[in-house]
C-alpha positions in Angstrom: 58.6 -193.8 82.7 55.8 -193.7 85.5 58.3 -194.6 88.3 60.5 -191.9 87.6 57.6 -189.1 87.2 56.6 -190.8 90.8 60.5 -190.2 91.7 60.1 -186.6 90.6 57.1 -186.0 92.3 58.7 -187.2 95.7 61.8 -185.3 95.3 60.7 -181.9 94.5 59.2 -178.8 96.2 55.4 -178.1 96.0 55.7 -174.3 95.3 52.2 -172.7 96.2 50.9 -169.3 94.9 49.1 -167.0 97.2 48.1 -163.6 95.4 48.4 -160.7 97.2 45.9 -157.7 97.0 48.7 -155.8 95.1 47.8 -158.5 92.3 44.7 -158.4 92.4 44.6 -154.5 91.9 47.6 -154.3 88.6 44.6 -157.2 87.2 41.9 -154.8 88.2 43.6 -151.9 86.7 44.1 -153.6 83.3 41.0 -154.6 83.0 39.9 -150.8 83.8 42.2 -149.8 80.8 40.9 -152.4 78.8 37.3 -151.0 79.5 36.2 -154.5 81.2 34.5 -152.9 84.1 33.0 -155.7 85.3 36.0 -157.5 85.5 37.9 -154.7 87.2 35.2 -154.0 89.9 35.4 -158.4 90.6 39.5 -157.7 90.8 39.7 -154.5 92.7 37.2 -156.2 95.1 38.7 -159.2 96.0 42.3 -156.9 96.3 40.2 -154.2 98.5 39.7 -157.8 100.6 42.6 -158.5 100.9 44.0 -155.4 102.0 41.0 -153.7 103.5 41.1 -149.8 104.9 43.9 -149.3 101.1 42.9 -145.8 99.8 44.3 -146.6 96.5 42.6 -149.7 95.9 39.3 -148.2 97.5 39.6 -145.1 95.2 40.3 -146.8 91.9 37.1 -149.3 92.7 35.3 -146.0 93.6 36.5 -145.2 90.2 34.9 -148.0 88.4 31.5 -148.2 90.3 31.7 -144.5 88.7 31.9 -146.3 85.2 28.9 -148.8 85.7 26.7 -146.0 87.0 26.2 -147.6 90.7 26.8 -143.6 91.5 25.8 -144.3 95.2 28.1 -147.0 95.7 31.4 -145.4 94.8 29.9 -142.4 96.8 30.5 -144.6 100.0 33.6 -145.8 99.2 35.2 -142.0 98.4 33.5 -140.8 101.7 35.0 -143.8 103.3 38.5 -142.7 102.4 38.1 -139.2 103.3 36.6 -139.8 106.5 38.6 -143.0 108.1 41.6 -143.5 105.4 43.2 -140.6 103.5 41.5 -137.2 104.4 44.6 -135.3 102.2 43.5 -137.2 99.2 42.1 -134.5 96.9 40.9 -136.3 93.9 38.6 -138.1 96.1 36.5 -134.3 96.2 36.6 -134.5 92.3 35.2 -137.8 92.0 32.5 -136.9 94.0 31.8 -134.2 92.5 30.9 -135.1 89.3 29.3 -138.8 91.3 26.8 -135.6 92.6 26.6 -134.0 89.8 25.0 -137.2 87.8 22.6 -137.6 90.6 21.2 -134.3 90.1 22.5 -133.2 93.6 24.5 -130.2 91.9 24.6 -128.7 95.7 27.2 -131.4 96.9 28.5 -131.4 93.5 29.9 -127.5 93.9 30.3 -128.4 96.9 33.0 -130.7 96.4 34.7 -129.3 93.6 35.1 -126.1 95.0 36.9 -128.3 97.9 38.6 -130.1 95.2 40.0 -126.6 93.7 40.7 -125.2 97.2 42.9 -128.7 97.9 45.0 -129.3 94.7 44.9 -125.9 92.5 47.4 -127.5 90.9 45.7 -130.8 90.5 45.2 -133.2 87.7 41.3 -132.3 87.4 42.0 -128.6 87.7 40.5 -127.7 84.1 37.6 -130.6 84.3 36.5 -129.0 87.8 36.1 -125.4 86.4 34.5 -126.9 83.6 31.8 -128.8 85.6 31.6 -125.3 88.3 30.9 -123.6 85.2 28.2 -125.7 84.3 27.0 -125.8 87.6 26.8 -122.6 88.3 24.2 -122.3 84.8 21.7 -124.6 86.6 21.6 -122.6 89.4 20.5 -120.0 87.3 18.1 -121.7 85.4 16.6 -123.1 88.1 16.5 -119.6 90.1 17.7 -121.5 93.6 20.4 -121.4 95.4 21.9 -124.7 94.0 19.2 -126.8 95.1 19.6 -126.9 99.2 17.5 -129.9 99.6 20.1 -132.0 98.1 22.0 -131.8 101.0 18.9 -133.4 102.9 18.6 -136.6 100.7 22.7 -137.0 100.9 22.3 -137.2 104.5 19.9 -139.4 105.0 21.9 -141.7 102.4 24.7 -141.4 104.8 22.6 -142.2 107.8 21.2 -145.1 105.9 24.5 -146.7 105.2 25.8 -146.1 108.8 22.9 -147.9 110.4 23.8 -150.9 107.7 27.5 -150.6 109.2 26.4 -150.8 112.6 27.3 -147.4 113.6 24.5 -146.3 115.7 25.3 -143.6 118.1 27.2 -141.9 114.3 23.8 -142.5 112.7 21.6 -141.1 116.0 23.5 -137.8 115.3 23.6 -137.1 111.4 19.6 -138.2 112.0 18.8 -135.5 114.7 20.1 -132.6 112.2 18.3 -133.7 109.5 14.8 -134.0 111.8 15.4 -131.0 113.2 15.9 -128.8 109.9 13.2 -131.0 108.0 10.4 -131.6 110.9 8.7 -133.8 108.3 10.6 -135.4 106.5 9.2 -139.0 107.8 12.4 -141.5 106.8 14.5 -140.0 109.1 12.6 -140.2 112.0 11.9 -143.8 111.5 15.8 -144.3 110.5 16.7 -142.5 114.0 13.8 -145.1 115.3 15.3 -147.9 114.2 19.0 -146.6 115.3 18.0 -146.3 119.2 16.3 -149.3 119.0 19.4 -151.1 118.0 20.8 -149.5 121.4 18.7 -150.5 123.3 16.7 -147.5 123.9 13.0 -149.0 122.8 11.2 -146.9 124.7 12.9 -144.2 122.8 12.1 -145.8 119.4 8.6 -146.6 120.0 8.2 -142.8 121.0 9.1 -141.4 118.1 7.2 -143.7 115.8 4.3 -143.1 117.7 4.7 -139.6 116.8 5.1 -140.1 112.9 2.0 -142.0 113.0 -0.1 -139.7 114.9 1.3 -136.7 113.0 1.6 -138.9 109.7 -1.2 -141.6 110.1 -0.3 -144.7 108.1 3.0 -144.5 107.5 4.4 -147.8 106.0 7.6 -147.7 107.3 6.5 -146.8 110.9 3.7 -150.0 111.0 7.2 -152.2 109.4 9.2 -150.7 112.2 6.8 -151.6 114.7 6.3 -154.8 113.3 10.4 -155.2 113.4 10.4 -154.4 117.1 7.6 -156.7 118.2 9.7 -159.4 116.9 12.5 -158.7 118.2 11.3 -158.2 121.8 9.2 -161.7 121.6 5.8 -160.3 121.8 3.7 -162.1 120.1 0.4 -160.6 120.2 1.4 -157.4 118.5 3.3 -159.3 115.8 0.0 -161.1 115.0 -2.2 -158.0 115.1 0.4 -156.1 112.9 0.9 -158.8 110.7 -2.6 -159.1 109.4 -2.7 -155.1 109.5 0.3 -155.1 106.8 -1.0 -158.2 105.1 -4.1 -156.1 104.0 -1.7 -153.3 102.8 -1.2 -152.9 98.7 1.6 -150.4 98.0 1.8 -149.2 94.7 5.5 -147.0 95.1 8.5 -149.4 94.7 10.0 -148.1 98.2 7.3 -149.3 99.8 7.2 -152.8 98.2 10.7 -153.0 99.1 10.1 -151.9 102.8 7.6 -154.4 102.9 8.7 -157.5 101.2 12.2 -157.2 103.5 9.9 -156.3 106.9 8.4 -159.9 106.1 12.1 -161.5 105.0 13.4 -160.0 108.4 10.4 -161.5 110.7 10.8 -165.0 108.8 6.9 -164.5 106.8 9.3 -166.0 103.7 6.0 -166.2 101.4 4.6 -162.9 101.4 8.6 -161.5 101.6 9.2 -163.6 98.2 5.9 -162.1 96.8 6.5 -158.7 97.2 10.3 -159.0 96.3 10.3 -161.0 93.2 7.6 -158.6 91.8 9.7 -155.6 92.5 12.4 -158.4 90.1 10.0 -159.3 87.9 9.5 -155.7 86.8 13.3 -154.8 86.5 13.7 -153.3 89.9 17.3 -152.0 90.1 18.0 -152.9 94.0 20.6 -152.6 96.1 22.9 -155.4 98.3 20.2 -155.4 101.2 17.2 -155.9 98.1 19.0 -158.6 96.7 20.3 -160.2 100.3 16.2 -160.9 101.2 15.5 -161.8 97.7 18.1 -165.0 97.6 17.0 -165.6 101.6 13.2 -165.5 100.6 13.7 -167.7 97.7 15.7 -170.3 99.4 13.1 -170.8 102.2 10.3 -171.0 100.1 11.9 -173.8 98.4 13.2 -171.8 95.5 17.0 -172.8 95.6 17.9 -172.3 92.3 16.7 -169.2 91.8 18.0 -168.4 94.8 22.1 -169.6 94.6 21.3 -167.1 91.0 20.5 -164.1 93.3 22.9 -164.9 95.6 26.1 -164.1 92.9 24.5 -160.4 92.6 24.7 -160.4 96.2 28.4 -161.2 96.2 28.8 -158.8 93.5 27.6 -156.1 95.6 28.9 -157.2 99.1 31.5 -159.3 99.0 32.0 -159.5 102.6 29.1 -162.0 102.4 30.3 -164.1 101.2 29.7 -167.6 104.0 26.7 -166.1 105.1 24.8 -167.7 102.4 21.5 -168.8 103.8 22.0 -172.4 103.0 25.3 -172.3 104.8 24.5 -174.0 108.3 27.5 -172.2 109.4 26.0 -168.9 108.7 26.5 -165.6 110.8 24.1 -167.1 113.6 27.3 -169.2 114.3 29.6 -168.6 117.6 27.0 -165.9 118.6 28.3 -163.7 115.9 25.1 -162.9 114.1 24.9 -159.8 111.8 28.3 -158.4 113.6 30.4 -160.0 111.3 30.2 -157.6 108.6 30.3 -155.0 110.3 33.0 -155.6 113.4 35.7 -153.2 111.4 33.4 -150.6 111.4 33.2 -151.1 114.7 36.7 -151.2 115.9 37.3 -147.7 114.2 34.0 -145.8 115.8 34.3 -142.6 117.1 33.2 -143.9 120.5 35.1 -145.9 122.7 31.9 -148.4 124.2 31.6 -149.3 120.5 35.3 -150.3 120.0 35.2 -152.4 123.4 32.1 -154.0 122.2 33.6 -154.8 118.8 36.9 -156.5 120.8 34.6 -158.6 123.0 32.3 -159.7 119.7 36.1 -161.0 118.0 36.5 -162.9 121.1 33.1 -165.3 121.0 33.2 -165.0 117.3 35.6 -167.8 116.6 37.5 -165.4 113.9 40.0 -163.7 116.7 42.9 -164.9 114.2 41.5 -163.5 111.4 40.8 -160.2 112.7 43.5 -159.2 114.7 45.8 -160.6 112.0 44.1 -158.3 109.1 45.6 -155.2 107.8 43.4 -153.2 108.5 43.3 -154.0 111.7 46.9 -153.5 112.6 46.2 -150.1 110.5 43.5 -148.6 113.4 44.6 -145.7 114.8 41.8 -145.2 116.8 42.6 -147.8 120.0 43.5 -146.1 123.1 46.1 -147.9 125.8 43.0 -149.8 127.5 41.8 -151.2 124.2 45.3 -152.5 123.2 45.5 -154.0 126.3 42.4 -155.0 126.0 43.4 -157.2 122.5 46.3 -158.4 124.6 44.0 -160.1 127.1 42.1 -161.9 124.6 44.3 -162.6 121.8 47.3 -163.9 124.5 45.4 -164.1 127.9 47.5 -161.3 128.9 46.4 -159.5 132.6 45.1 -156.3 132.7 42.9 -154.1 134.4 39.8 -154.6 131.7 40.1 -158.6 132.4 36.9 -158.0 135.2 34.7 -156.2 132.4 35.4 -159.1 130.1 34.0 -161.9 132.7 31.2 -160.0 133.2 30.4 -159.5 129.2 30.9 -162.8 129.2 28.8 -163.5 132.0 26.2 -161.4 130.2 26.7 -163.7 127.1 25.9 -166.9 128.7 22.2 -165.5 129.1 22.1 -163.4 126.1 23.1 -165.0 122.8 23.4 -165.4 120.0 24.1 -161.2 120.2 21.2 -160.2 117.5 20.6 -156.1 117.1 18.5 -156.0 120.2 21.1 -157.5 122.5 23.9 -155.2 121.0 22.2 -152.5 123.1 22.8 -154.7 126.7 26.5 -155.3 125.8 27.1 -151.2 124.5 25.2 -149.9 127.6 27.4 -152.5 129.7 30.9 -151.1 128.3 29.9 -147.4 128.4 28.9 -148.1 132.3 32.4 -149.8 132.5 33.9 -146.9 130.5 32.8 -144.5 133.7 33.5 -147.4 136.2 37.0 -147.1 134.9 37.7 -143.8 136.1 36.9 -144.2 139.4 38.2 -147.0 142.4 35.1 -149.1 142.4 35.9 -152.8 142.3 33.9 -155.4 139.8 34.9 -158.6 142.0 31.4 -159.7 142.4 30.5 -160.5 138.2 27.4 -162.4 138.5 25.8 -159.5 140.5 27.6 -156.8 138.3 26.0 -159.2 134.9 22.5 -159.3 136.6 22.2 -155.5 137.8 23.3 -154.6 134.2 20.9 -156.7 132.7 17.9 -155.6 135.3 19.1 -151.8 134.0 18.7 -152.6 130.5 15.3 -154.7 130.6 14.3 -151.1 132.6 15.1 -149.2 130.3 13.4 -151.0 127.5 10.5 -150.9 129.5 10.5 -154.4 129.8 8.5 -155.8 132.8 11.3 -157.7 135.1 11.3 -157.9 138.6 14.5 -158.2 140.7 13.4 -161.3 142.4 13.6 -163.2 138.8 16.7 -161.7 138.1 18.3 -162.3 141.3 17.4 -165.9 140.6 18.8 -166.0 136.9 22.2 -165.1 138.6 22.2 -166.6 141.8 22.4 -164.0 144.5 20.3 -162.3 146.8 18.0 -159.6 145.5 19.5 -157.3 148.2 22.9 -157.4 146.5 21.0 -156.9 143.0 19.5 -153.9 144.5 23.0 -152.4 146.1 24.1 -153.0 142.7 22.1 -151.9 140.1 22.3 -148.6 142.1 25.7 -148.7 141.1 24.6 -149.1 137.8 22.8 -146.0 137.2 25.3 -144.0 139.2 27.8 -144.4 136.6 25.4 -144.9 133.1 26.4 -142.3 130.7 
């Protein structure tokens, strides 16, 4: 009996089952039927995936998040398909709508159902809309405002907030401006649009205007945690000490601040005082989001807390599931291949608005170690957004391909050797080096010589961060004369946009 089961076994075809994300979304909508929300938003995740950049998988979890009250959440997702997916898809308005409408932000609310109405007056929601207008329109009254205009300041710098946690900067820099500029003192912009030029590379920008919240807002918590962040990142060591023991001294009694606090610490590796702050904002049933619970697990674990730790870490996932392999036990973590916090954010990247960003996000697939993975996603191959040079561009690196954008590749790399792993400092060289390529591109100038093309680049951005350099030491770095580094970084700023 065994040696024919072993006879079997030999003879016949291992049939494997790979589910797709269309099977992931029928489970995901049954369980949504079946009122098993929790199950349906694990489903519809791991199909949204699977086929990322879907509009109907990314509006039905939208529709779920709506269910468990993470209001914010789904907000992202429907804004998501409006702006980069589906901008015809009505319903999308509705949802939204009444999203706004349970935040107490009944400005957006009529907002977008008036949209919604305008869109589909034939729609599905067409009586539910009027319905909630109706309603709308009565707390208006009530109130005696004009349906509550500073809504539309808190929305935006929610937006702003999750654009800097996507890695879109220069998308972030503008939404941030408006909002400073029609609320002068509304302090968590500013030090969001701080925190978003610092991340390209303009520091002395940053530190500028945090300088000005604290003189004009003395104290500010998140300006001494932003300064703290910067510090840190730019090595000096100093100022990390002196405004370490300054925010060590610090007590905060709103949960914001806590948060701000405890993560400021998880960020600069002070693990202990992170993990105190943190798991007292826990303790008293803080209701965080991803980034609360991502410092929490990372805190825990380096204190020696691993348990509690790999518990936190399934919220994370729950939230993010993109991070999944970034757990902070995993040696092979985001730090590896030089890929840092880029990973979860590369897609983003790829579909920017602005052309430096997408290059950037081409050359970061290429070190990363993922090219396969990426350029074989659906979402991907769904990006509208790549001009001829960019195409070209995947062409070089996925096949080895010539083209003309091979010479601004060898000098990125070039760049890399010095200047990696790419952390969110760095990101600022690299952007500044393929927006100057972007203008070198439309002119005859030749890049033959890369290690003095690399070192003037570098010289330019250490200057503009107001970072002391001189061109002797960087001549040296790249092995040419510091007459060359001169004639080039003259070249630099002649074409820096």
């Amino acid at each position: 009996m065994i040696n024919d089961s072993k006879a079997r076994i030999q003879k016949g075809k291992l049939l494997s089952f790979v589910p797709t994300g269309e099977y992931y979304f029928t489970k995901g909508v049954k369980a949504y039927h079946r009122r098993d929300f929790i199950k349906a938003k694990k489903y519809l995740g791991r199909a949204l995936q699977l086929e990322p950049g879907e509009p109907m998988i990314t509006c039905q979890l939208a529709i779920v998040l709506t269910e468990l009250g993470e209001f914010e959440n789904s907000n992202q997702l429907l804004h998501l398909i409006l702006e980069d997916l589906d901008g015809e898809m009505a319903e999308c308005h509705y949802f939204l709508s009444n999203n706004y409408a349970h935040l107490g932000f009944f400005k957006d609310a009529y907002h977008h159902a008036k949209i919604y109405l305008e869109m589909d007056p034939n729609g599905e929601f067409i009586d539910d809309t009027e319905d909630l207008l109706e309603l709308l329109s009565f707390e208006a009254e009530d109130s005696g405002e004009e349906l509550y205009p500073q809504d539309d300041l808190i929305v935006k710098q929610e937006r702003a907030r999750g654009l800097l946690e996507s890695g879109y900067f220069p998308k972030a820099i503008e939404l941030l401006k408006d909002v400073v500029e029609q609320y002068p003192e509304y302090w968590s912009a500013y030090n969001n649009l701080a925190l978003a030029y610092f991340y390209l590379g303009k520091t002395k920008k940053a530190e500028t205007i945090l300088d000005d919240v604290l003189e004009r807002n003395p104290g500010n918590l998140h300006a001494l945690c932003n300064r703290l962040v910067f510090a840190h990142y730019q090595g000096r060591a100093k100022s990390v000490t002196s405004l370490m023991e300054s925010l060590k001294k610090i007590q905060p009694m709103l949960t914001e601040q806590q948060f701000k606090l405890g993560a400021t610490f998880a960020l600069v590796g002070e693990y202990e005082l992170a993990y105190f702050w943190l798991k007292r904002l826990y303790k008293y049933g803080f209701d965080g989001d991803g980034p609360f619970y991502y410092w929490l697990a990372n805190s825990a674990y380096y204190t020696g807390r691993e348990s509690f730790a790999k518990t936190i870490w399934k919220t994370v996932l729950e939230i993010n599931p993109e991070k999944e392999g970034t757990e902070p036990w995993n040696e092979e973590q985001s730090l590896a291949n030089g890929f840092e916090d880029h990973s979860g954010s590369i897609y983003q990247k790829l579909e920017s608005d602005y052309i430096e960003e997408r290059l950037f996000a081409i050359f970061l697939v290429s070190v990363s170690g993922k090219m396969g993975e990426v350029f074989a996603s659906k979402r991907f191959n769904q990006n509208q957004k790549l001009s001829a040079m960019e195409k070209e561009y995947v062409s070089l690196v996925k096949f080895g391909k010539p083209a003309a954008i091979q010479d601004a590749q060898e000098i990125a790399e070039v760049l890399y050797q010095n200047h990696h792993p790419i952390g969110p400092v760095e990101s600022g060289l690299f952007l500044m080096w393929f927006s100057v390529f972007v203008e070198l591109s439309k002119s005859a100038v030749r890049l033959n010589n890369k290690q003095a093309w690399a070192g003037a680049m570098e010289y330019v951005w250490y200057k503009a961060s107001h970072e002391k350099v001189s061109q002797q030491e960087i001549a040296n770095r790249y092995g040419i004369s510091t007459a060359t580094i001169g004639k080039y970084v003259k070249f630099v700023n002649n074409h820096l946009s």
